[in-house]
C-alpha positions in Angstrom: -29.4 3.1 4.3 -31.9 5.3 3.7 -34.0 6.3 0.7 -32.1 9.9 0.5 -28.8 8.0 0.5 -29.6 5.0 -2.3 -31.1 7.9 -4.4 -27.6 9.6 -3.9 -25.6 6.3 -4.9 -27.9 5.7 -7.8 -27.3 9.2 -8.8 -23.6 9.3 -8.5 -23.6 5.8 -10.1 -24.8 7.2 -13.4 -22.1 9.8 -13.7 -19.3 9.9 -16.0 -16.2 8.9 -14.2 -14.6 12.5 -14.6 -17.9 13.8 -13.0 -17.3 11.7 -10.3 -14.1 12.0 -9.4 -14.8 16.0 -9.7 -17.8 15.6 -7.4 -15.6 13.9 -4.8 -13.3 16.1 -4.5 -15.2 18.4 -4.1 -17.0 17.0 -1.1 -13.8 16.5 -0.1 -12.8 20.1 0.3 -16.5 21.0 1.6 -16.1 17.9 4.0 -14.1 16.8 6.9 -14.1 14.0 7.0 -12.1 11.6 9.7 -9.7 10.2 7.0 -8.5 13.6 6.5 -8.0 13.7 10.2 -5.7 10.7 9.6 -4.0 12.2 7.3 -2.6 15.5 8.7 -1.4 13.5 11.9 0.3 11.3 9.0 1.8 14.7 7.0 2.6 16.0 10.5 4.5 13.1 12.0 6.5 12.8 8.4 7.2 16.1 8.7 8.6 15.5 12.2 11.0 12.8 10.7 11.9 14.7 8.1 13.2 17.6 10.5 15.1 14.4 12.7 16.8 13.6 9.7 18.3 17.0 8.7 19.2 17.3 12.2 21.1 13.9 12.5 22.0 14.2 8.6 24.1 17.7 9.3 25.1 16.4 13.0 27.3 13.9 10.9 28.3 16.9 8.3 29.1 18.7 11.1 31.2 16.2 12.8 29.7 16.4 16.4 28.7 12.6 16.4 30.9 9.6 16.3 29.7 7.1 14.1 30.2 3.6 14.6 31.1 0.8 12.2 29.0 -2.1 11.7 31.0 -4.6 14.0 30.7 -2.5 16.8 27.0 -1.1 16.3 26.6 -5.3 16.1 28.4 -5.7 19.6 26.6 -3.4 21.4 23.4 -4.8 19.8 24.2 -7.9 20.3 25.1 -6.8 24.5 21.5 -5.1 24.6 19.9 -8.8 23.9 22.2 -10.8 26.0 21.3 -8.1 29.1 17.6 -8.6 28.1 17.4 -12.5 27.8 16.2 -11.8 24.6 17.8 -14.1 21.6 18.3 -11.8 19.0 16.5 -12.4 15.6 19.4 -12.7 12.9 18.4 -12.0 9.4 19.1 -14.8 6.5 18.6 -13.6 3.0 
């Protein structure tokens, strides 16, 4: 690191933890930083979800999907391994 930056640290280091945490956020909002990046692709694709949800949540409200029961949501699950060759995983509490 350079001089500039350990001077920075040292600087920082001797603040009161409120003065810190206010100085962060700060940069935070002066600064984009990649993280933040991360984070709105993360707040968009939960958004995203969310709207799935509603839709499937009021498609069942509405009555325009069939719903299965367990046993046969468990056949046809159990038909999508055997037509793979895939042994299906079974959970054991």
């Amino acid at each position: 690191m350079t001089a500039a930056v350990e001077h920075i640290k040292k600087a920082i280091n001797s603040l009161a933890p409120d003065e810190a945490r206010e100085l962060f956020q700060e940069l935070r909002r002066d600064f984009q930083f990649a993280e933040d990046d991360q984070s709105d692709a993360e707040a968009s694709i939960e958004a995203e979800w969310d709207a799935e949800l509603d839709t499937r949540v009021q498609e069942i409200e509405n009555g325009t999907v069939q719903l299965l029961s367990a046993e046969e949501s468990e056949r046809r699950s159990d038909a999508v391994f055997a037509k793979l060759g895939i042994e299906r995983p079974v959970y054991r509490p």
